[in-house]
C-alpha positions in Angstrom: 55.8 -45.3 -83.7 55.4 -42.7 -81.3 53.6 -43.0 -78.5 51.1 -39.9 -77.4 51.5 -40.5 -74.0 54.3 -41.0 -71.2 53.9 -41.5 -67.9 56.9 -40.6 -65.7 57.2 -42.9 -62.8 55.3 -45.7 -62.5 54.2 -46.6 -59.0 51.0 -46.1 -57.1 49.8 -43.2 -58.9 51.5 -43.7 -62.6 51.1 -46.9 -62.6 46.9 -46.6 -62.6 47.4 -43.9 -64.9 49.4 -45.8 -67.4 46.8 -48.3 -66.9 43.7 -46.2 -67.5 45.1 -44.8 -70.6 46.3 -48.4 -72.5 42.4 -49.6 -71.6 40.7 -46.1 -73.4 43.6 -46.7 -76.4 45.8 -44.2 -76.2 49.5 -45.3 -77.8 51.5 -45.2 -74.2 55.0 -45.6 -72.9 56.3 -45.5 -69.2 59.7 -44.7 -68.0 60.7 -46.0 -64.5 62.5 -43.6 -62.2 63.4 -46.6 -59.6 62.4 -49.2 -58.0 58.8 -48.2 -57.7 56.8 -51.1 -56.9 54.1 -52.5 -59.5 50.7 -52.7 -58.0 49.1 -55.2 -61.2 49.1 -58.9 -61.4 51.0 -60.6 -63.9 47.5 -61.1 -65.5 47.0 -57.0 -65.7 50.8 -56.7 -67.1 50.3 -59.0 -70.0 47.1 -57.4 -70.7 49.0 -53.9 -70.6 51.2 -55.3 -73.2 49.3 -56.8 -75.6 47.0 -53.2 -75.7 50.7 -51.7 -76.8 52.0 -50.3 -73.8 55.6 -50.4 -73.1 58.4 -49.3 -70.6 61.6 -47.4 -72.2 64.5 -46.1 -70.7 65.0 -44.0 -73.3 65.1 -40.3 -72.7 65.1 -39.3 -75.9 61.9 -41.0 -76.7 60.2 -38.9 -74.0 60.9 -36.1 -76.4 58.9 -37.8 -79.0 55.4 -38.0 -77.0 52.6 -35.2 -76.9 52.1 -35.4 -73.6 54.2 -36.7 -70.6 52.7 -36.7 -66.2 55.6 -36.9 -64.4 54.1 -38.5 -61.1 56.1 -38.2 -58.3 54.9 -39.3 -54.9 55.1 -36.9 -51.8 54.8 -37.7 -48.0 52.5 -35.3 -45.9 53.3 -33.0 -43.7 54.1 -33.6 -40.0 51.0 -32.5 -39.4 48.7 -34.9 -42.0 48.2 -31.3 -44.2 50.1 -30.3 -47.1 53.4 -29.2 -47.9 55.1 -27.3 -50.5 58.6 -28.8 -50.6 60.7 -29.7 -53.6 59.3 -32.9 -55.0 61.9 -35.8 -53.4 64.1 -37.6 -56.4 62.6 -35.7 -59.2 62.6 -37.6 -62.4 64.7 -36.8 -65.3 64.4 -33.2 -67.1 62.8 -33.9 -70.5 64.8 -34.0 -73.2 66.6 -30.7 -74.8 65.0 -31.5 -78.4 61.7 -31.6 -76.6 59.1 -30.9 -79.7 57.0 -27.5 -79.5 53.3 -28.0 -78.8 53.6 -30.7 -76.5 52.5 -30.6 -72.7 54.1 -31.4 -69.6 52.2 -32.2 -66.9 54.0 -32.4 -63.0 51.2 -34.4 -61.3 51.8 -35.0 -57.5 48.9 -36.2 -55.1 47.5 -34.5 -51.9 45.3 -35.3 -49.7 42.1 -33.5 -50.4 
């Protein structure tokens, strides 16, 4: 089955996300793009799982989803402000058969 959500990179920020989105029932997948660190205890993981969320590896089932958040983690600037460099080890491009009518969403956080 489908899910309706992925959630592209799952460290401090995708992670939560992922989380959120399992707890309010909506189907959802995660693909890693490294060695990000998971921030839940084994008791939240097991919880994830049993709600239906799962981790693929799979490309081509990102192609499959309605909506994917890439969320890609950015250091500061020098000076504690913004920047507006390339995203660092930017996950994989979505798939070529990517379905029409489905949303990408390239979610970064910055201090406010």
């Amino acid at each position: 089955m489908p899910a309706d959500l992925a959630v592209i990179g799952l460290g401090p920020f995708g992670l939560p996300l992922a989380q959120a989105a399992v707890a309010a029932g909506i189907p959802t997948i995660g693909y890693r793009t490294g060695p990000e660190p998971g921030s839940l205890s084994p008791a939240e993981q097991r919880r994830m799982l049993a709600q239906g969320f799962r981790v693929t590896t799979s490309a081509a089932e990102l192609g499959r989803v309605r909506t994917a958040v890439i969320c890609a983690p950015t250091a500061p600037a020098a000076d504690g402000g913004r920047h507006h460099r390339p995203v660092p080890a930017p996950p994989p491009p979505p798939p070529p058969h990517q379905p029409p009518h489905n949303t990408l969403v390239l979610g970064y956080p910055q201090p406010p």
